[in-house]
C-alpha positions as CSV (number, residue, x, y, z in Angstrom):
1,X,-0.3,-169.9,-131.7
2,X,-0.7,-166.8,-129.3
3,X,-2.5,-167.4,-126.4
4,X,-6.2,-166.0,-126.6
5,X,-9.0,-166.4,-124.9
6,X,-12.1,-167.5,-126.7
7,X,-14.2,-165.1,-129.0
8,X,-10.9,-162.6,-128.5
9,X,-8.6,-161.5,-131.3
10,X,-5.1,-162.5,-130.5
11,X,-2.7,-159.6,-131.3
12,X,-0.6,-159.3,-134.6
13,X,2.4,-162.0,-134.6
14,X,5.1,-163.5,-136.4
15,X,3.3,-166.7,-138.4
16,X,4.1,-169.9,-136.7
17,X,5.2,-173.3,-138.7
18,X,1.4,-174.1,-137.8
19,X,0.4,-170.9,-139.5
20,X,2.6,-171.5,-142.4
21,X,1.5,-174.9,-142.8
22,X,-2.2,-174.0,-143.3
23,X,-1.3,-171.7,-145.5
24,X,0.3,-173.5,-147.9
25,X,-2.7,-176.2,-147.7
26,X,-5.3,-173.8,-148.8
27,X,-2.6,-171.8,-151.3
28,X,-4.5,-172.3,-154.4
29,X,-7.7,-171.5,-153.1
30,X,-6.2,-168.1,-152.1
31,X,-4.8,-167.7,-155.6
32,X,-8.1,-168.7,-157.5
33,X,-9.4,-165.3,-155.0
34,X,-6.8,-163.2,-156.6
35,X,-6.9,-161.6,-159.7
36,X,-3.1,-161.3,-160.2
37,X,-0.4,-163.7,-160.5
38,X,1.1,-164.8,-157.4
39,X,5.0,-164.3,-157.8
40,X,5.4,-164.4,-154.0
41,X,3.2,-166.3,-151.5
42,X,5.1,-165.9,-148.4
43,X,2.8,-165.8,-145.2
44,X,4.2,-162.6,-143.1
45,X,1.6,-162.4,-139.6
46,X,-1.5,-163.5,-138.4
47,X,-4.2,-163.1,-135.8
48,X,-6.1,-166.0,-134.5
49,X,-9.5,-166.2,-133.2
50,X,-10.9,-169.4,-131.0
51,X,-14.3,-169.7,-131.8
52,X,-16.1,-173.1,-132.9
53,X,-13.2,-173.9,-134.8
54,X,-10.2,-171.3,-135.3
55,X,-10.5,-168.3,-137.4
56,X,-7.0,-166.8,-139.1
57,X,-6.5,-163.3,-140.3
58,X,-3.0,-163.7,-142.5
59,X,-1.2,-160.9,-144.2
60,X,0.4,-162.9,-147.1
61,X,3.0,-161.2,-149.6
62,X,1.9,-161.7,-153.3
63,X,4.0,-160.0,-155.4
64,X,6.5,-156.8,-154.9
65,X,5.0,-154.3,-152.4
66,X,1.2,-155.5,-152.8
67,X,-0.1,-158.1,-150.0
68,X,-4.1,-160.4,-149.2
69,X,-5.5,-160.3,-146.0
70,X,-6.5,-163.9,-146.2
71,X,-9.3,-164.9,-143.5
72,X,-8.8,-168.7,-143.0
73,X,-11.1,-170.9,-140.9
74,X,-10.7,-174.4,-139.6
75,X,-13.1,-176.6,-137.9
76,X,-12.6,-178.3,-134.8
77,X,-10.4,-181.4,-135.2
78,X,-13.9,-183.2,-134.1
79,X,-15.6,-182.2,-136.6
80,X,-13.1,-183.4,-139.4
81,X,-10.7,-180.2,-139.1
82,X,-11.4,-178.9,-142.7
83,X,-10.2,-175.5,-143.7
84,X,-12.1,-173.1,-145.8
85,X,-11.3,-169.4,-147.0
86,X,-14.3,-167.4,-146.3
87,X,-12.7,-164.0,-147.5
88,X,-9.2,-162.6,-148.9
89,X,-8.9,-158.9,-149.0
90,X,-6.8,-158.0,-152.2
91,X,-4.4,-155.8,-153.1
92,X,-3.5,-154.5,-149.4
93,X,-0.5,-152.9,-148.3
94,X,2.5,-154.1,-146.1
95,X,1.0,-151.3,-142.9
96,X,-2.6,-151.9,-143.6
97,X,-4.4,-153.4,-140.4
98,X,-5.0,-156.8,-139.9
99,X,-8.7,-157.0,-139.2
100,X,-11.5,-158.9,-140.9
101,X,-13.3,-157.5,-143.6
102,X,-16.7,-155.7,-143.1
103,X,-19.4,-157.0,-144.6
């Protein structure tokens, strides 16, 4: 994970095998969040956000050209770790910004 410091936004990067890994444990709550079929689901960047917990802003190809901005918290390992998806932006494309959705 990129180094930040806490409250900050980490800068755009390459998803990590940590990144990827949370990912595909909360895949099928970010399908039942998209209203299309999800021939692809291949995790692309990610920002990170160290807060009480860690928050995840993931640009996550779905099918063809179209992509979900998938917003992806997880609680501190003291607190049981569990990841929820509070938000997934869909359809985006490939150069939209990464930032969270406003609300």
């Amino acid at each position: 994970m990129s180094e930040a410091k806490a409250g900050a936004w980490s800068n755009e990067a390459p998803v990590t095998l940590e990144v990827l890994k949370i990912c595909l444990q909360v895949k099928e709550t970010i399908q039942a969040k998209i209203p299309v079929n999800c021939d692809d689901f291949i995790p692309h960047t990610f920002r990170s956000q160290l807060v009480a917990g860690t928050n995840y802003l993931v640009k996550v190809f779905i099918a063809g050209d179209e992509c979900a901005h998938v917003w992806i918290f997880q609680d501190l390992p003291c607190n049981g770790g569990k990841l929820t998806v509070p938000d997934v932006q869909f359809p985006k494309k490939f150069d939209d910004p990464l930032n969270l959705p406003k609300k």
